[in-house]
DSSP file (Angstrom, degrees, kcal/mol; ACC not computed):
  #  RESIDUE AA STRUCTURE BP1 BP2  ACC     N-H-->O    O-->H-N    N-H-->O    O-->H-N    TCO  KAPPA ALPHA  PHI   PSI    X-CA   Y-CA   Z-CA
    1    1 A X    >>        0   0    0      0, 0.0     4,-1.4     0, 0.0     3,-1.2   0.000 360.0 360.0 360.0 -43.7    0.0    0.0    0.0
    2    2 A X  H 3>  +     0   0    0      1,-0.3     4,-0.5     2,-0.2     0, 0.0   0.394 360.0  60.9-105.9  11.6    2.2    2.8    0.6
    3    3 A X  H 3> S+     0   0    0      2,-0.1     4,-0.6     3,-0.1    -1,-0.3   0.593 105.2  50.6 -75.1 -11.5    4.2    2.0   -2.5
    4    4 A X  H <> S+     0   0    0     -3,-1.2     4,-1.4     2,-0.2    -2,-0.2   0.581 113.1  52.8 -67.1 -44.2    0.5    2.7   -4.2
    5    5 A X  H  < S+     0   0    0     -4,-1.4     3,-0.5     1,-0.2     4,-0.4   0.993 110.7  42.3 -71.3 -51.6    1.0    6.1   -1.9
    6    6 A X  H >X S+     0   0    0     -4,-0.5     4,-2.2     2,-0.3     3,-0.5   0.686 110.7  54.6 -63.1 -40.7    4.2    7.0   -3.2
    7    7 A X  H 3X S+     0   0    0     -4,-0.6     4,-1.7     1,-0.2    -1,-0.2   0.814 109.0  54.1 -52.0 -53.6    3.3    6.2   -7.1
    8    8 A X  H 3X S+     0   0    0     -4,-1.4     4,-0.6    -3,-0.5    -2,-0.3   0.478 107.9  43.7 -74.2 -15.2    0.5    8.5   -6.5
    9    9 A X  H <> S+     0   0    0     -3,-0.5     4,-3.4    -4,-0.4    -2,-0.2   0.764 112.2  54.6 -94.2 -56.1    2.8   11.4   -5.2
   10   10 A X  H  X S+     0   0    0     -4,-2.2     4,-2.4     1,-0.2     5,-0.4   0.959 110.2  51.3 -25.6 -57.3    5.4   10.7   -8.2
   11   11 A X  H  X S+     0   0    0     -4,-1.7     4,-1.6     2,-0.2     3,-0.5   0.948 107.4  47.2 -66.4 -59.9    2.4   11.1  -10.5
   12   12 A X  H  X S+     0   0    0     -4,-0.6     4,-0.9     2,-0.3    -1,-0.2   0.758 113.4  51.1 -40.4 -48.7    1.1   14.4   -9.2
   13   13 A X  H >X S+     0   0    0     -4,-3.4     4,-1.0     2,-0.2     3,-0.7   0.951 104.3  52.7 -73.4 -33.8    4.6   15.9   -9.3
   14   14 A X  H 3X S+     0   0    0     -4,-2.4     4,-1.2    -3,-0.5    -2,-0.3   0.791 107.0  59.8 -61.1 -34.6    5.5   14.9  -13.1
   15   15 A X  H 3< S+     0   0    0     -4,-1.6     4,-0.4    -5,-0.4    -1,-0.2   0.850 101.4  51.6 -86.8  -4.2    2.3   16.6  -13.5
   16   16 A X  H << S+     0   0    0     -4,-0.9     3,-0.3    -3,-0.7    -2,-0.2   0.931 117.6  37.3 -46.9 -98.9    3.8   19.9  -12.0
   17   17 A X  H >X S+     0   0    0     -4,-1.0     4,-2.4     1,-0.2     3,-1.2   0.155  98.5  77.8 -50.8 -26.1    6.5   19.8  -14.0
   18   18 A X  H >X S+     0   0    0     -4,-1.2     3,-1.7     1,-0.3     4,-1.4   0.924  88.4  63.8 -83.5 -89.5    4.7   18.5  -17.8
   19   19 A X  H 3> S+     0   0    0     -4,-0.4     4,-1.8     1,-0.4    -1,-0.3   0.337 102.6  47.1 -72.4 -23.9    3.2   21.9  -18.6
   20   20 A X  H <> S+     0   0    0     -3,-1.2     4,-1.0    -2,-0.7    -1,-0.4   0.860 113.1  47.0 -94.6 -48.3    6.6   23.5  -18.9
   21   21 A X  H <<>S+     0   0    0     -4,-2.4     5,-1.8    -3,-1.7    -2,-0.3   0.885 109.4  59.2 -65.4  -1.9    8.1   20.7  -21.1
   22   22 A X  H >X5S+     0   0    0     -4,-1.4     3,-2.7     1,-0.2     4,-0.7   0.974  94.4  59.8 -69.6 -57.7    5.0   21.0  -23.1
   23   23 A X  H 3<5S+     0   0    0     -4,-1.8    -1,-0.2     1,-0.3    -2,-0.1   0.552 107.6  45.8 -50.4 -23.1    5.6   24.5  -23.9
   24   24 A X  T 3<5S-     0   0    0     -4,-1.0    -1,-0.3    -3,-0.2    -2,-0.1  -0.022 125.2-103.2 -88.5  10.8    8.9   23.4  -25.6
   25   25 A X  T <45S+     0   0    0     -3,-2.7    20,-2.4     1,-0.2     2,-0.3   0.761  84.8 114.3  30.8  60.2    7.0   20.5  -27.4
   26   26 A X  E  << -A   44   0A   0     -5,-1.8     2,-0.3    -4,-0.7    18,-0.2  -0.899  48.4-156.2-127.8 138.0    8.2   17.8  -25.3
   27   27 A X  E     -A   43   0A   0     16,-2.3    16,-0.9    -2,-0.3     2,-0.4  -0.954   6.7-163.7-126.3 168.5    6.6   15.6  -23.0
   28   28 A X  E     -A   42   0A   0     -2,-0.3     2,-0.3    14,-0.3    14,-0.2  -0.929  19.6-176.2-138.7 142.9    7.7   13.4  -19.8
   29   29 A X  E     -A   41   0A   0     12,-2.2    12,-1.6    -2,-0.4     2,-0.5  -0.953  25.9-106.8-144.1 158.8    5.3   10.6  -18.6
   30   30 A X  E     +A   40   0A   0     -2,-0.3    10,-0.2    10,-0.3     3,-0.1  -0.837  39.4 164.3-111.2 126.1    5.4    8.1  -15.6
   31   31 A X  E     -     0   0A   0      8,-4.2     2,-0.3     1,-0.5     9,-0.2   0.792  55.1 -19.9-115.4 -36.7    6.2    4.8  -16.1
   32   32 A X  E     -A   39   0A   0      7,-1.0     7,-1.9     2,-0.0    -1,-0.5  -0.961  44.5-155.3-152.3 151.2    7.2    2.6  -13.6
   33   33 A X  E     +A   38   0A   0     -2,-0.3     2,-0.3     5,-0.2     5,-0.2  -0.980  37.0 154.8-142.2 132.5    8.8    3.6   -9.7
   34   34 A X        +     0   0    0      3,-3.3     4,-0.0    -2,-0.4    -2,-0.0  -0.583  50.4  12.0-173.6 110.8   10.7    0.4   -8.8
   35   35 A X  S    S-     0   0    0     -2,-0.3     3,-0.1     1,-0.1    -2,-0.0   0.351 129.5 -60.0  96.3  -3.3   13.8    0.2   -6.3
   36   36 A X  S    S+     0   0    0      1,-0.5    36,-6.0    35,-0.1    37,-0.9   0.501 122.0 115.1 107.6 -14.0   13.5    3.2   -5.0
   37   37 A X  E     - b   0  73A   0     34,-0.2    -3,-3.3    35,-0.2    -1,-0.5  -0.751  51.9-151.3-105.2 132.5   14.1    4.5   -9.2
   38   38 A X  E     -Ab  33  74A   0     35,-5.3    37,-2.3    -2,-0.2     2,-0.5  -0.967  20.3-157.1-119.3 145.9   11.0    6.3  -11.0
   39   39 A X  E     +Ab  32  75A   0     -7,-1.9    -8,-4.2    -2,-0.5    -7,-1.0  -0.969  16.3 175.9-121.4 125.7   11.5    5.5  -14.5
   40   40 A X  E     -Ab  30  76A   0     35,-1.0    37,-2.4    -2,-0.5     2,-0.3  -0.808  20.7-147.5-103.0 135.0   10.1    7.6  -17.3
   41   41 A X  E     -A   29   0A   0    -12,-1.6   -12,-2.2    -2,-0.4     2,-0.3  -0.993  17.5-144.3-130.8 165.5    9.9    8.1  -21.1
   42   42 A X  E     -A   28   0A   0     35,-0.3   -14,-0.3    -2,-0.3     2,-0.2  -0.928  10.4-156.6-114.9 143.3    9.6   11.1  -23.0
   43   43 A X  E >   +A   27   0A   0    -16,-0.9   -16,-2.3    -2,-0.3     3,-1.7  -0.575  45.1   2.5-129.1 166.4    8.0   12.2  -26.1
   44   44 A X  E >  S+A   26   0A   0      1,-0.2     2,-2.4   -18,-0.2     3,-1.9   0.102 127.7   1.8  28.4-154.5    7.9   14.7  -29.1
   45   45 A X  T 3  S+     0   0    0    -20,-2.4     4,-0.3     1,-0.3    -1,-0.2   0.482 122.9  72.3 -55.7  -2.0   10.6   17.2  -29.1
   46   46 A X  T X  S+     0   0    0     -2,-2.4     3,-0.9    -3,-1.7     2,-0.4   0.827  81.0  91.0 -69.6 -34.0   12.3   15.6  -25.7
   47   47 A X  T <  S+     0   0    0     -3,-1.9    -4,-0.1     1,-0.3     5,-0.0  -0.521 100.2   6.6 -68.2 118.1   13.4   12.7  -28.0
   48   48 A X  T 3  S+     0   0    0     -2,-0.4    -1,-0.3     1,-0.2     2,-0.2   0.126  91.6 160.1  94.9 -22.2   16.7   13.4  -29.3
   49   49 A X    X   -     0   0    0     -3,-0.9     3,-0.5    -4,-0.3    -1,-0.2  -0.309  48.2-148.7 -65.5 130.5   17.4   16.5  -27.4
   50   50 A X  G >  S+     0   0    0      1,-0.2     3,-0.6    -2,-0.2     4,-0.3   0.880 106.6  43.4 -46.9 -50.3   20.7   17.9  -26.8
   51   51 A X  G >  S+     0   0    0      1,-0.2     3,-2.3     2,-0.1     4,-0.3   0.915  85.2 101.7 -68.6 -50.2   19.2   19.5  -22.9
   52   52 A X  G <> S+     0   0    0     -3,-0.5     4,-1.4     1,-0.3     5,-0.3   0.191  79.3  52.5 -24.7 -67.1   17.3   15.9  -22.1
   53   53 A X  H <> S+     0   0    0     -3,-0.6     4,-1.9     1,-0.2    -1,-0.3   0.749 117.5  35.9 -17.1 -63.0   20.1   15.1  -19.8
   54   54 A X  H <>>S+     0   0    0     -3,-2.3     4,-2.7    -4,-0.3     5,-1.7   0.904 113.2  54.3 -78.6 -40.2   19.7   18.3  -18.0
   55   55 A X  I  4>S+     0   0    0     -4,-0.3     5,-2.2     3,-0.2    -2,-0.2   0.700 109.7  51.0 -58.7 -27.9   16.0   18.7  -18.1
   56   56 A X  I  <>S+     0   0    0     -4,-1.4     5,-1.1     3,-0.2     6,-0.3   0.913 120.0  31.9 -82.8 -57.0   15.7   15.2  -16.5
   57   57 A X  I  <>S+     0   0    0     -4,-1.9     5,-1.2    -5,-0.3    -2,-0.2   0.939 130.4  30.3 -46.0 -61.3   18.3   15.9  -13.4
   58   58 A X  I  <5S+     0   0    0     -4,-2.7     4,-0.5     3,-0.2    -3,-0.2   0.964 133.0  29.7 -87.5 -37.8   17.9   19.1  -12.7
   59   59 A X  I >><S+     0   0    0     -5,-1.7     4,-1.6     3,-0.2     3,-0.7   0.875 133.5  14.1 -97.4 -92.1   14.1   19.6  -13.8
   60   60 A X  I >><S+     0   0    0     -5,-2.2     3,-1.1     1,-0.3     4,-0.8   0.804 128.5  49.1 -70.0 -84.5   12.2   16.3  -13.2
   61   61 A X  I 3>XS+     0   0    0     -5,-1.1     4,-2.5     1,-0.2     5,-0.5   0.583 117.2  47.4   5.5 -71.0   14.7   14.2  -11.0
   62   62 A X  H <><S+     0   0    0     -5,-1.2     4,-2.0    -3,-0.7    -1,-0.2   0.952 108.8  50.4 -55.2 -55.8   15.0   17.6   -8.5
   63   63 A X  H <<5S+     0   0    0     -4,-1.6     5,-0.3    -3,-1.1     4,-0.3   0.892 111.2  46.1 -41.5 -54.3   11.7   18.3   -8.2
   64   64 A X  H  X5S+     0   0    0     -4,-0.8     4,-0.9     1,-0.3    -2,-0.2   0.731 110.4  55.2 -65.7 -45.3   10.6   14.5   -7.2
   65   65 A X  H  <5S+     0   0    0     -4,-2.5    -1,-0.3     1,-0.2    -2,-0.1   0.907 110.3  47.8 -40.8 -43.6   13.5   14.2   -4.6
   66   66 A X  T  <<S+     0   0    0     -4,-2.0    -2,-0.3    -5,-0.5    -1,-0.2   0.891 126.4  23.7 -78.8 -12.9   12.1   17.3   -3.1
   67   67 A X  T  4 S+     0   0    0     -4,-0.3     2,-0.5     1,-0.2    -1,-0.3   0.388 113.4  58.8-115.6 -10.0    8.6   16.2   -3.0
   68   68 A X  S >< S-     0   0    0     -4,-0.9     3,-0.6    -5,-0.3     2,-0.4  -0.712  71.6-140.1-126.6 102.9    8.5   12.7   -3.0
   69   69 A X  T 3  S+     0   0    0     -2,-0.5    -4,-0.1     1,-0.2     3,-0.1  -0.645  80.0  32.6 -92.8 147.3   10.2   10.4   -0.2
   70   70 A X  T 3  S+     0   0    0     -2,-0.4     2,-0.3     1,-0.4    -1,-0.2   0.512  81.3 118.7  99.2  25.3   11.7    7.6   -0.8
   71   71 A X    <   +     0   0    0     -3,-0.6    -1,-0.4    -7,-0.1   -34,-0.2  -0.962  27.4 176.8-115.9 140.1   13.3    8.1   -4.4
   72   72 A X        +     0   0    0    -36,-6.0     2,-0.4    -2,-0.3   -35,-0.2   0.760  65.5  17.9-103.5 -25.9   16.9    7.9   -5.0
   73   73 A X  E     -b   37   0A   0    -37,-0.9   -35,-5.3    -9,-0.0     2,-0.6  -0.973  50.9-138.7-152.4 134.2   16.8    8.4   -9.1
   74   74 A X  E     -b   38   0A   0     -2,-0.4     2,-0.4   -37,-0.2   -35,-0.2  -0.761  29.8-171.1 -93.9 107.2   15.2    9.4  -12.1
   75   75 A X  E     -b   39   0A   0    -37,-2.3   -35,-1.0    -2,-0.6     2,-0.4  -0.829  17.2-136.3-128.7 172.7   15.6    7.2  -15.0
   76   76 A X  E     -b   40   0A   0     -2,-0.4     2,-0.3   -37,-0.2   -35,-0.2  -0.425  19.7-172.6 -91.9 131.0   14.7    7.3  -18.9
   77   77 A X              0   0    0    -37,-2.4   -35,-0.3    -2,-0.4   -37,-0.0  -0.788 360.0 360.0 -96.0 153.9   13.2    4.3  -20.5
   78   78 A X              0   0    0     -2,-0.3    -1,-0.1   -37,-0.1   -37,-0.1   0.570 360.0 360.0-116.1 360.0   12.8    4.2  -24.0
């Protein structure tokens, strides 16, 4: 159950964060949170971008540490 809680906080923060990679024609989606790892993929202009790296770390990755406990890393799936 409170992996269920935690899933549900993950999800509510990527949706913080979505509206600004939209604006850049990009998306981030929640895929899986497993280990302690929330695993992601990204869509439309995120694919192939030079910033992805940073945009994942600093942007998604930072928020979700700061709001969500119990994650150690954010990573991309394809």
């Amino acid at each position: 159950m409170e992996n269920d809680k935690i899933i549900e906080q993950i999800k509510k923060t990527i949706e913080k964060i979505r509206p600004y990679i939209q604006n850049d024609g990009g998306d981030v989606q929640f895929v899986k949170y497993e280990d302690e790892i929330v695993y992601v993929s990204v869509h439309g202009a995120c694919v192939g971008c030079m910033a992805l790296d940073y945009t994942l770390k600093e942007g998604v990755e930072a928020l979700l540490l700061d709001e969500v406990q119990g994650i150690k890393e954010v990573r991309l799936v394809d």
